[in-house]
C-alpha positions in Angstrom: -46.5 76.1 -46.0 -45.7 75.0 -49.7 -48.4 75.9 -52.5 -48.9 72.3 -52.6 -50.7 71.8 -49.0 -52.0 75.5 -49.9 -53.7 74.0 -52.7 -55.0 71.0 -50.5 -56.5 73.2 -48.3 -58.4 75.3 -51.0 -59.5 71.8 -52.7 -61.2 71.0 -49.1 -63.0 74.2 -48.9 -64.3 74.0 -52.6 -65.4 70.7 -51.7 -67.0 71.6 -48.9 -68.7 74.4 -50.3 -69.9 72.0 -53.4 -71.8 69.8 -50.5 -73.3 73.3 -48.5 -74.8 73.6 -51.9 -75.9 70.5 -52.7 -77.9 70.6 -49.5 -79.1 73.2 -50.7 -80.4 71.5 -53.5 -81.6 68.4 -52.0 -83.5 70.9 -49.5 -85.5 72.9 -52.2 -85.2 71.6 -55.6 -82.6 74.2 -57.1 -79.7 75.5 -55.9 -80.9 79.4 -55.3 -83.7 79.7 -53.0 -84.9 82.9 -50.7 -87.0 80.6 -48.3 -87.4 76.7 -47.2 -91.1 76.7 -49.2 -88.9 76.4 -52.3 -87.2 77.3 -55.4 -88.6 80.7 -56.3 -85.1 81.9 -58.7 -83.7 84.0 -55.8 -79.9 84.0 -54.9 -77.8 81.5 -54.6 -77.7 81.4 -50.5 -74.6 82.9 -49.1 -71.6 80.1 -48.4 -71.3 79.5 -44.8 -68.7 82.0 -42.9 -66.1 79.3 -42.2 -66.1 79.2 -46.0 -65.0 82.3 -47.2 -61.2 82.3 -46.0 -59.9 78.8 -45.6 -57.1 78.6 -43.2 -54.3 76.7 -43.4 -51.6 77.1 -40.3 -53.8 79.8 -39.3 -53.3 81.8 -41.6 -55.5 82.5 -45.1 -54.2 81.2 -48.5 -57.1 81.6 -50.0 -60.4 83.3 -50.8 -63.5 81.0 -51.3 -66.3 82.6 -53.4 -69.4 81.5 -55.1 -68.3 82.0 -59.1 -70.0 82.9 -62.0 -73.0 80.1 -63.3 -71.6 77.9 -65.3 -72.4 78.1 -68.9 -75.6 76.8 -70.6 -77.0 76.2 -66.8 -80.6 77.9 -66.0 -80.4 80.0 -62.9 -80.9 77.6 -60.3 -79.6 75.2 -61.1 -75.8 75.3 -61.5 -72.8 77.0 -59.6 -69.7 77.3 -59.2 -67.2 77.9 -56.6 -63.5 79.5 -56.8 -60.3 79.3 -54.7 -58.0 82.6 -55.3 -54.8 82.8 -53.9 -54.8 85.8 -51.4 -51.4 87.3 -53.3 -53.7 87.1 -56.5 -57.6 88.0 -54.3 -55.9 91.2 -53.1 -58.7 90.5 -50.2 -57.2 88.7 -47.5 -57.4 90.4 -44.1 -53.9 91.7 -42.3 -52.3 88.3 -40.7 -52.8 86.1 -43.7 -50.7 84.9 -46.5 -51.4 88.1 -48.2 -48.2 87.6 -50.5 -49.7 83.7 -51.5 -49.5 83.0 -55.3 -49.7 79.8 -57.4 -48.7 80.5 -60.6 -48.9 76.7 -62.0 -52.2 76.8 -61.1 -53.7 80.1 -59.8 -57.4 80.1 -59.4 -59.1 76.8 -58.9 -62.9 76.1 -59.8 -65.1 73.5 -59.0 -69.0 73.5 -60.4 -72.2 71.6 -60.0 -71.3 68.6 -62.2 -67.9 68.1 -60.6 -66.1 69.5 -63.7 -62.4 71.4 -61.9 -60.3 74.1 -63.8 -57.5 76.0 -62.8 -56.3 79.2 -64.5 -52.5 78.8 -63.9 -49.9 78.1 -66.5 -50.4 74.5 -66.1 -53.3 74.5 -64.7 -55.4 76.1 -67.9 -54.2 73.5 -70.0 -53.9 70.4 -67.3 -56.4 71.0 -64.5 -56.0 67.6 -63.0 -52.1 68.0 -62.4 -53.5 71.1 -60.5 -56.4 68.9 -58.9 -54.5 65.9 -58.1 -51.5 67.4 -56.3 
């Protein structure tokens, strides 16, 4: 599978765990809650467990994790959600793409207000050449 379907496929997921979230948020007011009562600043609820390895011809490309909060946002209410390419993860389970790198555009990130980055050589610089392929 090229990096470019890859990178479709990792897109999907991110997007996809963007909307979990915003459930989430719709649901309690915040996007870290520890019950259904409310917002209370516990953790941001774990992604669902389709989430974490999206597959792409059955096998893993990459690793989907919750990210670091996004700068300037109050806990609660921001997030943000990575794709890392299994070669670059080191993570992925025996059977997957374990070997998978995109150096154009290497880890993708998505947060709450829709703003997308990529860390690859293009990608850091151009994100939406990254985003849009």
């Amino acid at each position: 599978m090229s990096s470019v379907a890859s990178a479709r496929a990792a897109k999907a997921a991110l997007e996809q765990a963007a909307q979990f979230l915003e459930r989430n948020y719709t649901i309690s007011g915040c996007y870290s809650f520890t019950d259904v009562t409310g917002c209370n600043g516990g953790p941001v609820p774990p992604l669902p467990s389709r989430l974490p390895m999206r597959r792409t011809t059955g096998l893993a490309a990459y690793v989907i994790a919750l990210g670091p909060l996004p700068a300037g946002a109050a806990p609660g209410q921001g997030f943000s959600v990575t794709a890392t390419p299994c070669g670059t993860a080191g993570s992925c389970p025996n059977g997957s793409r374990t070997t998978f790198a995109d150096p154009d555009c290497d880890v993708l990130t998505l947060n709450n207000i829709g703003a997308k980055t990529a860390s690859g050589t293009i990608g850091v610089n151009n994100p939406d050449v990254c985003w849009g392929r």
